[in-house]
C-alpha positions in Angstrom: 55.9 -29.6 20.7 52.2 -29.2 20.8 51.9 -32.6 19.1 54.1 -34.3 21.6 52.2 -32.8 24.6 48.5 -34.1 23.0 50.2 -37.4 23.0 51.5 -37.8 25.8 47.9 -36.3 27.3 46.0 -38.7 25.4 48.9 -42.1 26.4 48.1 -41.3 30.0 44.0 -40.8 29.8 44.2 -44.3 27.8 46.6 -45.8 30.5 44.4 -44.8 32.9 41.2 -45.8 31.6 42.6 -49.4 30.8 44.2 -49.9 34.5 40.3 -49.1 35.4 38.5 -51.4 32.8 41.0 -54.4 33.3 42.1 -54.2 37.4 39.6 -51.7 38.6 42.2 -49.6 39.7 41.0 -46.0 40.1 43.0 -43.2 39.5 40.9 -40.3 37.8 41.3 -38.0 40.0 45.6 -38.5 40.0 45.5 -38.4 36.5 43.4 -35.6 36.1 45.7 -33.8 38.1 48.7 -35.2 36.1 47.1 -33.6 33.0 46.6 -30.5 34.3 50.3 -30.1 35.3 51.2 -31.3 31.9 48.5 -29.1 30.2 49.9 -26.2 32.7 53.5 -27.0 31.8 52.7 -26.6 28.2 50.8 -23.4 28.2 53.6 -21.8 30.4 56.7 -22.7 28.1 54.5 -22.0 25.0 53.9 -18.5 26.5 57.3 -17.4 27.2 58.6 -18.9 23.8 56.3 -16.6 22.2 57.1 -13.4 24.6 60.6 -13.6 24.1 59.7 -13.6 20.2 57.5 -10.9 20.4 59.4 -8.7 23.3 63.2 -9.8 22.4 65.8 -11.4 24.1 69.7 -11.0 24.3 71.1 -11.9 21.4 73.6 -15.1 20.6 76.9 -14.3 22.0 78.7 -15.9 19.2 76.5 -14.4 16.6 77.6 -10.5 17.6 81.4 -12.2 17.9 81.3 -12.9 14.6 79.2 -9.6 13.0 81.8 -7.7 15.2 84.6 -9.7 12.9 83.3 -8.6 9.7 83.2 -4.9 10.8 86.9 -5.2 12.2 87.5 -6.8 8.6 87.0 -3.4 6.9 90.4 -1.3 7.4 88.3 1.8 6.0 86.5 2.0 8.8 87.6 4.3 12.0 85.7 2.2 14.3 81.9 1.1 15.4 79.2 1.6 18.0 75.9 0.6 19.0 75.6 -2.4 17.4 72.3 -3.9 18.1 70.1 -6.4 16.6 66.4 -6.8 16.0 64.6 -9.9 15.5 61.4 -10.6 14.8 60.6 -13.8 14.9 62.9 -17.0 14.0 64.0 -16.4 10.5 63.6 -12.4 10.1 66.3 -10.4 11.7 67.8 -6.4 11.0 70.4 -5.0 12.7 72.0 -1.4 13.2 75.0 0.1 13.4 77.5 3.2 13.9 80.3 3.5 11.7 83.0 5.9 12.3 84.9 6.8 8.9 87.4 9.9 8.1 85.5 12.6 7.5 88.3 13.4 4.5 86.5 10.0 2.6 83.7 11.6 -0.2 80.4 10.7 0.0 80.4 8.0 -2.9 83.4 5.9 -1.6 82.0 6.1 2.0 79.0 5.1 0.6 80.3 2.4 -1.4 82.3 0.8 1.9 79.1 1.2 4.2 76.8 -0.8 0.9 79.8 -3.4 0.9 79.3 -3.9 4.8 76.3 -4.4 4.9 75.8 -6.7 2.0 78.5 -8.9 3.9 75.9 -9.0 6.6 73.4 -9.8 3.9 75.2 -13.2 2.7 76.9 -14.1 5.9 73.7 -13.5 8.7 70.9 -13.2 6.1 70.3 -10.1 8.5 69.4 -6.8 7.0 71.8 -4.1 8.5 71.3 -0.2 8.4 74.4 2.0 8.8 74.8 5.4 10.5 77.6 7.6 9.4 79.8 9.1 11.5 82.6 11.4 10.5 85.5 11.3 12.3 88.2 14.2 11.9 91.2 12.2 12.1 93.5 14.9 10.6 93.0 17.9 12.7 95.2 18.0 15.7 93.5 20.1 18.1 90.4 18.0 18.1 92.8 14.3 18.5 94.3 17.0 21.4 90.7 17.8 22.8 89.6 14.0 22.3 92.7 12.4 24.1 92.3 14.8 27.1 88.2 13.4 27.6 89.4 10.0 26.8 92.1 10.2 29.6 89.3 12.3 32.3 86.8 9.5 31.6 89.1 7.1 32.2 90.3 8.7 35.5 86.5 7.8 37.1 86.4 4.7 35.6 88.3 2.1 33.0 85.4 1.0 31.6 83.7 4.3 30.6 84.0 4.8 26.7 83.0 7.4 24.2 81.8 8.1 20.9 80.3 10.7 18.1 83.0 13.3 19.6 83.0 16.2 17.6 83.9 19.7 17.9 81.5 22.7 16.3 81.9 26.6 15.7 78.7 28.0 16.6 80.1 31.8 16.0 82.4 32.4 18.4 81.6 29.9 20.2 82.9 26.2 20.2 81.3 23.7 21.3 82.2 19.9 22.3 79.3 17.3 21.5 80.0 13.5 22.2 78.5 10.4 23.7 79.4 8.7 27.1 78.6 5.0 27.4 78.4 4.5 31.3 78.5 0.8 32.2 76.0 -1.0 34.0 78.2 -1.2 37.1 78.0 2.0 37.8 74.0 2.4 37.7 
């Protein structure tokens, strides 16, 4: 891009300095400004090329559409949150992500399913992706009793409100509810 803007520079300067030599047309001062535009032009799309490199931009829709396929691929799983990529730079990108498994699952065979995921990513994105664990007791009905009753109340304020790392702790006597609300941006 840099070479095609030089060129360009330098086809005009030429123009310019043959309309004067052969017609004595002068046009320095149009063609200065002409230049500058260009030069200005340049400098401005180079910078925000580079910032949105170096600061990140959104993602490629289709590229989460398909990373959110492979994850959905993987019956093991419970589910997934907070999905979110990093890139730095054209060709070097890592992602991260929550994955909700049965807390009944041992540690190797979760472990084994969470390696298997992300060497999918590995082969399919050529992205390096970092799991989180998160249990999910799926066989204790007072908790799915606990958790239905938030989902529903959520709900209530808003359809679009969701939830995740639910999880109910002793603490003594004491028990306490822990989980994550994801508030949409509509509602800031």
């Amino acid at each position: 891009k840099d070479s095609l803007f030089d060129t360009l520079i330098n086809a005009v300067i030429i123009s310019s300095y043959l309309l004067e030599v052969n017609f004595g047309i002068y046009i320095d001062g149009y063609i200065g400004a002409f230049v500058a535009l260009i030069i200005i032009y340049g400098g401005m799309t180079s910078i925000i090329e580079s910032s949105n490199d170096l600061l990140g931009k959104r993602p490629n829709p289709e590229l989460i559409d398909n990373m959110q396929k492979i994850l959905d691929s993987f019956a093991s799983i419970v589910g997934y949150h907070d999905l979110i990529l990093h890139k730095y730079g054209p060709h070097r990108a890592f992602a991260t992500v929550d994955i909700e498994m049965d807390s009944r699952l041992d540690l190797f065979t979760a472990h084994r399913i969470i390696d298997n995921i992300e060497y999918q990513f590995k082969k399919e994105f050529n992205i390096k992706l970092v799991c989180h664990l998160d249990p999910v007791a799926l066989h204790d009905d007072e908790q799915n009793s606990i958790y239905r009753v938030i989902k529903h109340t959520l709900k209530s304020y808003d359809k679009n409100f969701h939830f995740h790392d639910f999880r109910v702790d002793e603490l003594g006597e004491k028990r306490m509810l822990f989980f994550d609300v994801v508030v949409p941006d509509s509602c800031h």
